[in-house]
C-alpha positions in Angstrom: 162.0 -136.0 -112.4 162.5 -139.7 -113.1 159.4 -141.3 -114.4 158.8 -143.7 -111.2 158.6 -140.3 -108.9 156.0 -138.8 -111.8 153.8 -142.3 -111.2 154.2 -141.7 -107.6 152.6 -138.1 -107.3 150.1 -139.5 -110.1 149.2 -142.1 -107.6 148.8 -139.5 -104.6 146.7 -137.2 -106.5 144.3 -140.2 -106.9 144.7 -141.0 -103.3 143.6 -137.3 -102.2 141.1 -137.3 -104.5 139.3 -140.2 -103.2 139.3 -138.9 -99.7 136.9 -136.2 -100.7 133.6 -138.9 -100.3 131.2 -136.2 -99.6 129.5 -136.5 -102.4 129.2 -140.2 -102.3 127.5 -140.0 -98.7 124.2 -141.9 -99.6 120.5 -140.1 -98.6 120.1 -142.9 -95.7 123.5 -142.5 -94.1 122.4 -138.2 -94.4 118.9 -139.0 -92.8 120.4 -141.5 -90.3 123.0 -139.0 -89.2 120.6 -136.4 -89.0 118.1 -138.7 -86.6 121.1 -139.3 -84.5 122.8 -137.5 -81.4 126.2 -137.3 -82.6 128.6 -136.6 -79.2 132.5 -136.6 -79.9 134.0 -136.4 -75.9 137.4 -134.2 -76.9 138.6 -131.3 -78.6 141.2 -129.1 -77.9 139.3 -126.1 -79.7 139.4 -124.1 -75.9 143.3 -124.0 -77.0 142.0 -121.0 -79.9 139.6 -119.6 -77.0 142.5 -118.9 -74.4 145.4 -117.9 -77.0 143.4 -116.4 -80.0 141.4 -113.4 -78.7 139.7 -113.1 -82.7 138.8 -116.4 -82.5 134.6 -116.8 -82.3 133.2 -119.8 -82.3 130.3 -118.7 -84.3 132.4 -117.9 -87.7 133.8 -120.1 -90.3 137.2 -120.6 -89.8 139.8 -121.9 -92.7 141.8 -123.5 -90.3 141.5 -125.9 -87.2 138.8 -128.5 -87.0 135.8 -127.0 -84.8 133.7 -124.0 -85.1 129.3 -123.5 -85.5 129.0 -123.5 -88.9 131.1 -126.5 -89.6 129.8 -128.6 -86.4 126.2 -127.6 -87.9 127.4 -129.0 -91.0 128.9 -132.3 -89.4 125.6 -132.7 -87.7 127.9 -132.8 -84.4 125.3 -132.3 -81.4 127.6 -132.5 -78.4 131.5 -132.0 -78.0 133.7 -132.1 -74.9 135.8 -129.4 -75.2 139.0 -130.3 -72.9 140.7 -128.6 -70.5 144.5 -129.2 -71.0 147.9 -127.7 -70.3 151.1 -129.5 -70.2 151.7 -131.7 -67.5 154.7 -129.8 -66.6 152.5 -127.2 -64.9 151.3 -128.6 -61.7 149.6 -126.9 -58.4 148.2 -123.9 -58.0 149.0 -122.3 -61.5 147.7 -125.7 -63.0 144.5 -124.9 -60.7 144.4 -121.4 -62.3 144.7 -121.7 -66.0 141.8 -124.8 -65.9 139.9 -122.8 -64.3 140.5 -119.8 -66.9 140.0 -122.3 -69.6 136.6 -123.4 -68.1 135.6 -119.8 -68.2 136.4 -119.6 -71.9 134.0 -122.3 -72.6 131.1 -120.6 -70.3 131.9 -117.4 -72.0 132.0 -118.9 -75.8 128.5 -120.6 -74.7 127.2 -117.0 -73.2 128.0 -115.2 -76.6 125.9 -117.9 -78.6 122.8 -119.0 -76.5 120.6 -119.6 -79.7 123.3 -121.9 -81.3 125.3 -123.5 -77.8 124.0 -125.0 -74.6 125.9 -125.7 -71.5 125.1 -129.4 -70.8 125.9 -131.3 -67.1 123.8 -134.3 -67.8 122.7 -137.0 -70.3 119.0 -135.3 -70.3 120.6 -131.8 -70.9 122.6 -133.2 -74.2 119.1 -134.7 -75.3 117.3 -131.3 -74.6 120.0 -129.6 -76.5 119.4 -132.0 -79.8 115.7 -131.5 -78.9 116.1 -127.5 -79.2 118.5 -127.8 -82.3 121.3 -126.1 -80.0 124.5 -127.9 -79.6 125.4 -128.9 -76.0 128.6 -128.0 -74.4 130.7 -130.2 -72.4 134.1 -130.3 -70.6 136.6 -132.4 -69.7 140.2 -132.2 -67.2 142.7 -133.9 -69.4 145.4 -134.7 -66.3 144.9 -134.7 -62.7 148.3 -132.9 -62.6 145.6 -129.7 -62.6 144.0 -130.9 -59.2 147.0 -130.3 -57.0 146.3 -133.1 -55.4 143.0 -131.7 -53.5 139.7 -133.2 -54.3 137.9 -129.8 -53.4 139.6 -128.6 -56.0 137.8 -131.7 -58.3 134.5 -130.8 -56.5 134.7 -126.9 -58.0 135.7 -128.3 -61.2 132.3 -130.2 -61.2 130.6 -127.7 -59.8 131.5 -125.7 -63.0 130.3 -128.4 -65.6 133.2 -130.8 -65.8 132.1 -134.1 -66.5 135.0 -136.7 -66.9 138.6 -136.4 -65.4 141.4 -138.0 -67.3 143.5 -139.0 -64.6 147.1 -138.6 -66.4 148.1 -136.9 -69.0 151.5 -137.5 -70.8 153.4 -137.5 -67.6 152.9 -139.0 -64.6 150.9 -137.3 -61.5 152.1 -138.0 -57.7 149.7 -140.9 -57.5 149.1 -142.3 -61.0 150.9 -143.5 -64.1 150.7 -142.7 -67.1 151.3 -144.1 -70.2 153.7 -141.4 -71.9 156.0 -142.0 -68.9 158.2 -144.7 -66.6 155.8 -146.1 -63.9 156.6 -145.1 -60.3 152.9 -146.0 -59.2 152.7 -149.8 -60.6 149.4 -148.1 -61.0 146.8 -146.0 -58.5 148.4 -144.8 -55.6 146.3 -144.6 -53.0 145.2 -140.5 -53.5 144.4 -141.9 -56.8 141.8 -144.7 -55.6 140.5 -141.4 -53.7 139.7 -139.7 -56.8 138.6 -141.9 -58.5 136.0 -142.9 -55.2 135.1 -139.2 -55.5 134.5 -138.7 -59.4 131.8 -141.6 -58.7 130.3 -140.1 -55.9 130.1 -136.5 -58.0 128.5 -138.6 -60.8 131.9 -137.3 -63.2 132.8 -140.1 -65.6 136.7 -141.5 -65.0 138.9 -141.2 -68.0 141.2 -143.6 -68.5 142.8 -142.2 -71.5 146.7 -141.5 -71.4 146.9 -144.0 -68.8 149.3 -146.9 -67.7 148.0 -150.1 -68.7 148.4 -150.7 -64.5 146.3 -147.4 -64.0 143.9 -149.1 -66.0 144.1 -152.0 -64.1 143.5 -150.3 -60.7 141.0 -147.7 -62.2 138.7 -150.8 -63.0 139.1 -152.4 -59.7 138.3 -149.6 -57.9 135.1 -147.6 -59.7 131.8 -148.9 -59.2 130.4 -147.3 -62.7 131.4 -147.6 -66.0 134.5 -145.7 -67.1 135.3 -143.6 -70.6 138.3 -143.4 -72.6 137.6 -139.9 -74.0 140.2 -140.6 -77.1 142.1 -143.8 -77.8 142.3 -146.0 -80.8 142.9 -149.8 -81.1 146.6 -151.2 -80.0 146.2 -154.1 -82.3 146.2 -152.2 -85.6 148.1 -149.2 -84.5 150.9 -149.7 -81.2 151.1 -146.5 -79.7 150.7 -147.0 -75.3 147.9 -144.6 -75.9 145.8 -147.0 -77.3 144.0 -150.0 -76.1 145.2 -153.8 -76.2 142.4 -156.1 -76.9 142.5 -157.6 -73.5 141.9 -153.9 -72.3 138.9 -153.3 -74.6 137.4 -156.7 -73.2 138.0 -155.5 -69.5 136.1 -152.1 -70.4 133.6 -153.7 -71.7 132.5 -155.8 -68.9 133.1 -152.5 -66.5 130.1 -151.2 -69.1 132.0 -148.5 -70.0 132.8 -147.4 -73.8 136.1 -146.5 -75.8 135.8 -143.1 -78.1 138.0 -144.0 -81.2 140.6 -141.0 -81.8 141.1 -139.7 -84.8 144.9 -138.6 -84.6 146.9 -140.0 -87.2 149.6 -141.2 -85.0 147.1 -143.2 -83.3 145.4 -144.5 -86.5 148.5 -145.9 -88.3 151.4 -147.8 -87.2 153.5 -146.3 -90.3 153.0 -143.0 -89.7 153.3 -143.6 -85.6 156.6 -144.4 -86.4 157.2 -142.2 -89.7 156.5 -139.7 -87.1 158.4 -140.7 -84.1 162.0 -140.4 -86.2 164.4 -137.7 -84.9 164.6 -136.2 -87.9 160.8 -135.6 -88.2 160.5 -134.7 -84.6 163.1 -131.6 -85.0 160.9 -130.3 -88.1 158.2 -130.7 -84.9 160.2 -128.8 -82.4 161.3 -126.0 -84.5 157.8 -125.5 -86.1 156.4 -125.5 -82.0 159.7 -123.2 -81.0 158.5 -120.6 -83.4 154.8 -120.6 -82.0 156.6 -119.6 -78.5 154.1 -120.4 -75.9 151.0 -120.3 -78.2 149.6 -123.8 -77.9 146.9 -123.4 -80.4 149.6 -121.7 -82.9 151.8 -124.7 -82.4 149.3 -127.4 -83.1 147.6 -126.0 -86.3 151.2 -125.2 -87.3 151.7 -129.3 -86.5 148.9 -130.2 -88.8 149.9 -127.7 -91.6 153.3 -129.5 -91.4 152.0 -132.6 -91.6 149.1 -132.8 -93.7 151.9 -131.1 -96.2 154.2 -134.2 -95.7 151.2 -136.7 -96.3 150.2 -135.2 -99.4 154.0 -135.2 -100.9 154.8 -138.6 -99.8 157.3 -137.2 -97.0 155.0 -138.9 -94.2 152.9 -142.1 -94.8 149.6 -141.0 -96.1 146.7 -141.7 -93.6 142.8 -141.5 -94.6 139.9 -141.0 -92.7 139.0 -144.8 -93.5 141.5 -146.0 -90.8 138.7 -144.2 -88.2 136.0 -147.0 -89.3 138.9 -149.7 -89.4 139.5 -149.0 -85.2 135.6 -148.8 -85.0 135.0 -152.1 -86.6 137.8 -153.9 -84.3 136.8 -152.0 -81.6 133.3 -153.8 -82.0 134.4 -156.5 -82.8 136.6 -157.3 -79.5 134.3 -155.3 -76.8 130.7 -155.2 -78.3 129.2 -152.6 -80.4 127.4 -150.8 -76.9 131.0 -149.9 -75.7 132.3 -148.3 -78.7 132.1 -143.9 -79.6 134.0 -141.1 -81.4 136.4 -138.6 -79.8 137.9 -137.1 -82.0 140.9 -135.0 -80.8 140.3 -132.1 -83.0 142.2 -129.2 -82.9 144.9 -131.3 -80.4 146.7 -133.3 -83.3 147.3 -134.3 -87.2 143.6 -135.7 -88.2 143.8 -138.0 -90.7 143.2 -136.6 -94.6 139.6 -136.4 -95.7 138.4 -135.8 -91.9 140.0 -132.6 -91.3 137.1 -131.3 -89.6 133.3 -131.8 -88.0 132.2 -130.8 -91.3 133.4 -134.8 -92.4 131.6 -136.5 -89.7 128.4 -138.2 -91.9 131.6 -139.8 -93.5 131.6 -142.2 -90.6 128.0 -142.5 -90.7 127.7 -143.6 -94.5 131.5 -146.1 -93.9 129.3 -148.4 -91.3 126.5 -148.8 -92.9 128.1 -149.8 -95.9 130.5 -152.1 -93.4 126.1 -153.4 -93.0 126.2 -152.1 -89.7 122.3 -151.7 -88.7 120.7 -148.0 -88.0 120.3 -148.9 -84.0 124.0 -149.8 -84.1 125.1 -147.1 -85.8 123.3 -144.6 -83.6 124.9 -146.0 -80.6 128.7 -145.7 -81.6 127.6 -142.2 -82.6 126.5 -141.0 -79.3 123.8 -144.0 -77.6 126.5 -145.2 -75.9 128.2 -142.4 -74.4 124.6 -141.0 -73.2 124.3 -144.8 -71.6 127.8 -144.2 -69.8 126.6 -141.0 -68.6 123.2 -141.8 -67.1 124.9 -145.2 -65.5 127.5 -142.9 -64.1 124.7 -140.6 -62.9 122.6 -143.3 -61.7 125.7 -144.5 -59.0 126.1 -141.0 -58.1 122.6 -140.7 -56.9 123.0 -143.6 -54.9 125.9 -142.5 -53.0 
């Protein structure tokens, strides 16, 4: 090995080693994380519940991101776990398999009452952290799964959904999104429907994965504040999934809040585009093509894969820092009551050093050394999304 490639891996090691800040995590950040209601609005942990019948919640798991023991180490008090499937799947089969998934979560919850509680409100999440359980939440990532009826949408709320992301990757028959080619120039009309009808069921509107036009209409067209369950910062890291600055502002003065994702593609422009080379993306394919049609096998698979590459210097190496860097421009551009965490855990590559919830006081102790104040930093951990959803509520009760 030529000396430059030994100073290289000497130089990673050191890297890696200052990820681990655990230790570091001072006794005020600890107390001020353990005061607050920490809320991260998306996993993809129901993934594991649907294709890995020894998966349990209540165990420690070696891999993944989410499970009891490590949320109860994290101090994470409320999670969204999403309900997703690939936006090829569409009408009633879509309708089927969400509704499966949502019975996963109900069931999970069932098998752990003195450790999970199913939440449908802002009061329920605070009753939760009240009792020491951890509330339960869901989320429809695409409206590809409504097949275009909103009594379908009405179930899903029924059954403790409470925000819709209206696209996915690809586009639905009456919205863009931002993984595809517009057909829409925005909201069809169906889609100003649904979105008239989450407000009236007092479900939040997610305008993650969609156009910037979606996002446009979305905001024209709600009358309460609107989430973005997982998106970064467009300024620091140019993926379409994230938010441009003029986006952030607009969301802001809807009232609604941005919940900073953790994926690594999302974080960092150098590995967004590391990533996004051919040759990287057939390591991708044939890792996925070997999991067959196990989603939760392919994604951990993903992150093994990656992770691996970070740490040899085959992929740029992200840390967990970049999370505080999109929080602090977030801020910085749309206020500090319109900023959260959503983590994406379990649905991509996390960034090294926040593998999993267990990492999450990391955050907490990175802001206030940034001098963020205690009130602030209780909001972006949770205060704001429990505003959001009481607003949201609030409009719904009015209809």
């Amino acid at each position: 090995m030529r000396v430059h490639g030994v100073i290289a891996l000497v130089l990673i090691a050191g890297s890696l080693t200052a990820l681990d800040g655990q230790s570091t995590i001072s006794p005020r950040a600890r107390q001020l994380h353990d005061r607050a209601i920490v809320i991260d609005t998306h996993v993809d942990t129901t993934q594991r519940l649907i294709f890995e019948p020894s998966f349990q919640l209540a165990s420690r798991h070696r891999d993944g991101s989410i499970d009891v023991p490590r949320m109860r180490d994290g101090g994470l008090d409320a999670i969204f776990f999403s309900i997703w499937m690939d936006g090829s799947i569409t009408g009633p089969p879509a309708v089927a398999a969400a509704l499966k998934q949502i019975e996963a979560v109900h069931d999970a919850v069932s098998r752990q009452p003195w450790d999970l509680s199913l939440a449908m409100t802002a009061a329920d999440i605070r009753r939760a952290a009240a009792a020491h359980k951890i509330a339960v939440l869901m989320g429809v990532e695409g409206g590809h799964m409504l097949n275009e009826d909103l009594d379908v949408l009405r179930d899903f709320a029924a059954r403790g959904v409470r925000y819709l992301t209206l696209t996915h990757s690809r586009n639905t028959p009456w919205a863009d999104s931002s993984g595809d080619t517009a057909v829409h120039d925005g909201l069809a009309p169906f889609g100003q429907d649904v979105v008239r009808e989450l407000n009236r069921l007092g479900v939040m509107v997610d305008v993650s994965h969609v156009s910037d036009a979606t996002f446009v209409d979305v905001l024209e067209v709600t009358r309460a504040p609107v989430l973005a369950s997982h998106s970064s910062v467009r300024a620091i890291a140019n993926s379409p999934r994230n938010m441009t600055d003029e986006m952030l502002r607009a969301l802001a003065k809807n009232g609604g809040v941005v919940m900073i994702n953790y994926a690594a593609s999302f974080l960092s422009e150098e590995f967004r585009v590391a990533y996004g080379n051919s040759d990287w993306q057939t390591r991708i394919q044939a890792s996925n093509k070997a999991c067959g049609a196990d989603e939760a096998c392919a994604i951990l698979a993903g992150q093994r894969l990656n992770h691996d590459a970070m740490r040899t210097g085959r992929l740029p190496m992200v840390s967990w820092q970049r999370i505080v860097d999109h929080i602090d421009h977030a801020v910085r551009v749309a206020g500090i009551d319109h900023v959260g965490l959503g983590s994406d855990f379990d649905g991509a590559t996390m960034p090294l050093g926040m593998e999993d919830a267990s990492k999450l006081p990391l955050i907490t102790d990175a802001l206030l050394r940034k001098g963020y104040s205690d009130r602030d930093v209780l909001k972006i951990l949770g205060g704001n999304l429990l505003r959001v959803m009481e607003q949201v509520e609030r409009v719904a009760s009015t209809r």
